[in-house]
C-alpha positions, 0 to 999 in steps of 0.5 A, spaced: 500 500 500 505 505 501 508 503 495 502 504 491 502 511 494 508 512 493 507 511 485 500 514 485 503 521 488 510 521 483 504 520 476 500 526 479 507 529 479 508 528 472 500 530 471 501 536 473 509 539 472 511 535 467 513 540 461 511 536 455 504 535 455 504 528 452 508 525 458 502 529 462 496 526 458 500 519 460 501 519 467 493 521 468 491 515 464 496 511 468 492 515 475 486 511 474 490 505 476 490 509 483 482 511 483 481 510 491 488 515 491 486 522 494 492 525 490 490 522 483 483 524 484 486 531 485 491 531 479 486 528 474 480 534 477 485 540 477 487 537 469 480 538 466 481 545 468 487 546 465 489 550 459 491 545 453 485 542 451 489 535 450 490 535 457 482 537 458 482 531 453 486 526 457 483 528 463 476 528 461 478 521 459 481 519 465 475 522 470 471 516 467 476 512 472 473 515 478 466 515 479 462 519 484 458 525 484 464 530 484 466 527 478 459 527 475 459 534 476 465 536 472 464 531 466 457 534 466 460 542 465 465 540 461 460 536 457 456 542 456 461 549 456 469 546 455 471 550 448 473 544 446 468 540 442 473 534 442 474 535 449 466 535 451 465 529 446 470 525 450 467 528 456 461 525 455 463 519 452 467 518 460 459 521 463 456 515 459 460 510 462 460 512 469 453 515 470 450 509 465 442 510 463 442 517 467 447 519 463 442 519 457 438 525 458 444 530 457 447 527 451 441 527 447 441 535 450 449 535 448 449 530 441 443 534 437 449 540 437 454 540 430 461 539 430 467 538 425 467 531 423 462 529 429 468 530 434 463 531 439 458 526 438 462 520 436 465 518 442 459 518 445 456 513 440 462 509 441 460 508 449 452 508 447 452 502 442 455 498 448 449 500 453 443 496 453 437 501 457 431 503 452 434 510 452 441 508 451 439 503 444 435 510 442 439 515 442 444 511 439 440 508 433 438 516 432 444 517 430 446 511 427 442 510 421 
């Protein structure tokens, strides 16, 4: 266990400091592997409010590994209002994975707004066609067709 600390507090480290981004992103993908570490909740949280949209990005993913309601919270504003479309749908996508079926009624909300290639809504659409709710298998054959 303490080495288990040890090892989640050096990755949030890197998360948070390291000077290349794609070392960042990495180590707050590897900090799901920590998700009952307080340090590692707090790196991967403080990563979606950063200012490079693909540590926003890598951080929305990750959020997925760290269910509960705080995390519902985040994944729900980035969905709706980061600057990102790429970010929001990868965002949604980690919301629909953690919050399941209640998840659902904002990505119908989410999904109906346009972007370039379908950045916002593929992710999603990946994530629902797995689920087996009414609402979910709905929602994914609308825009499925």
């Amino acid at each position: 266990r303490r080495g288990e600390e040890a090892a989640a507090h050096a990755i949030a480290r890197d998360a948070e400091i390291d000077r290349f981004w794609a070392v960042r992103a990495q180590s707050l993908q590897a900090l799901t592997a920590f998700s009952a570490d307080s340090t590692a909740r707090s790196a991967v949280y403080g990563a979606s409010r950063d200012s490079d949209p693909r540590i926003r990005q890598a951080a929305a993913g990750a959020l997925a590994g760290f269910p509960g309601a705080e995390t519902d919270s985040i994944l729900t504003t980035i969905a709706r209002s980061d600057a990102s479309p790429i970010v929001r749908g990868v965002a949604l996508a980690s919301y629909l994975k953690v919050a399941g079926d209640a998840a659902v009624p904002l990505a119908r909300e989410v999904m109906v707004q346009q972007s370039w290639r379908n950045v916002l809504r593929t992710p999603a659409i990946t994530v629902l066609k797995g689920m087996n709710g009414a609402a979910a298998q709905s929602l994914y054959h609308e825009y499925v067709k």
